[in-house]
C-alpha positions in Angstrom: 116.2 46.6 -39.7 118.6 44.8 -42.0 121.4 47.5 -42.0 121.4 48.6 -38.1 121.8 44.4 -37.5 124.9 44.4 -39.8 126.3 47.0 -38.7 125.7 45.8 -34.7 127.5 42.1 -36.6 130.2 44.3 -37.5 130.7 45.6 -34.3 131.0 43.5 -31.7 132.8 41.3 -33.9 135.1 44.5 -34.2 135.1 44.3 -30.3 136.5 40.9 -29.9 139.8 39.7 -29.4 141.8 37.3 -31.4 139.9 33.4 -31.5 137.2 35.3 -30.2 133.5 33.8 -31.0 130.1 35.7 -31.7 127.5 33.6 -32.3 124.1 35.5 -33.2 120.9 33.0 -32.9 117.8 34.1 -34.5 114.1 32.2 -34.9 113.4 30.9 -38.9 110.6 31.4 -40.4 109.4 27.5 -39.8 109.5 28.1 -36.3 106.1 26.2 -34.7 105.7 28.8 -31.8 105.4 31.9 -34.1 101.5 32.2 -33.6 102.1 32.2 -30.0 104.3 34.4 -29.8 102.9 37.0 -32.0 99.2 36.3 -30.8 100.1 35.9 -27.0 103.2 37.7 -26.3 102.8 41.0 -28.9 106.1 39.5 -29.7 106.4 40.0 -33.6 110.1 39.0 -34.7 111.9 39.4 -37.9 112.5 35.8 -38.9 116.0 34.5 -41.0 117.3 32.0 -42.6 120.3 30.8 -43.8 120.8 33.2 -46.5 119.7 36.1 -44.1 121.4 35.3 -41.4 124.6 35.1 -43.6 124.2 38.6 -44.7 125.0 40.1 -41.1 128.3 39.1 -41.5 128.6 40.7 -44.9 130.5 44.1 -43.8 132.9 42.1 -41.8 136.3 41.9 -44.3 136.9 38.0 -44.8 140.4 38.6 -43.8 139.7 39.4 -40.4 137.3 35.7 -40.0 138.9 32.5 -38.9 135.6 30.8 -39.8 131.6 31.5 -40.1 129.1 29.0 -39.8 125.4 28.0 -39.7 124.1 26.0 -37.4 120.1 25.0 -35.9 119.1 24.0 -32.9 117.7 20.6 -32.9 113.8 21.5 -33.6 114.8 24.2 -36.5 113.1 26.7 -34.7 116.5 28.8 -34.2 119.4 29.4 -36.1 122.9 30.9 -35.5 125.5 32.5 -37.0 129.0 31.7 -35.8 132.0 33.7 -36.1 135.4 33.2 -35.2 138.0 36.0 -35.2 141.5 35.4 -36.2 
């Protein structure tokens, strides 16, 4: 659910101290293994991407972020959100 992951973002970033880093990862939606994992594993995932992924940070005040940033793993498969605290 879209708002209970925000407001888990917003806080555990609230739980970290100052420079402190939470970095989220989450699968995209172009991930290869998504039959798999759904077919063989009963593993079904809500999938992000960037613009999703951004949004968990939304209830955190920009004032309290050093930095946010998206980043992939090398296949695409994963994505992360990283936040820095100030």
């Amino acid at each position: 659910n879209e708002s209970i992951a925000r407001l888990v973002t917003r806080k555990v970033f609230g739980m970290l101290r100052t420079t402190g880093r939470l970095l989220i990862g989450n699968f995209t939606p172009s991930a290869k293994d998504v039959g798999y994992m759904e077919v063989y594993m009963g593993w079904y995932l809500l999938y992000r991407d960037d613009r999703d992924i951004r949004h968990l940070a939304r209830p955190i005040p920009i004032s309290e972020m050093a930095d946010i940033e998206i980043v992939r793993d090398s296949t695409g498969a994963v994505i992360y959100l990283d936040l820095r605290r100030k």
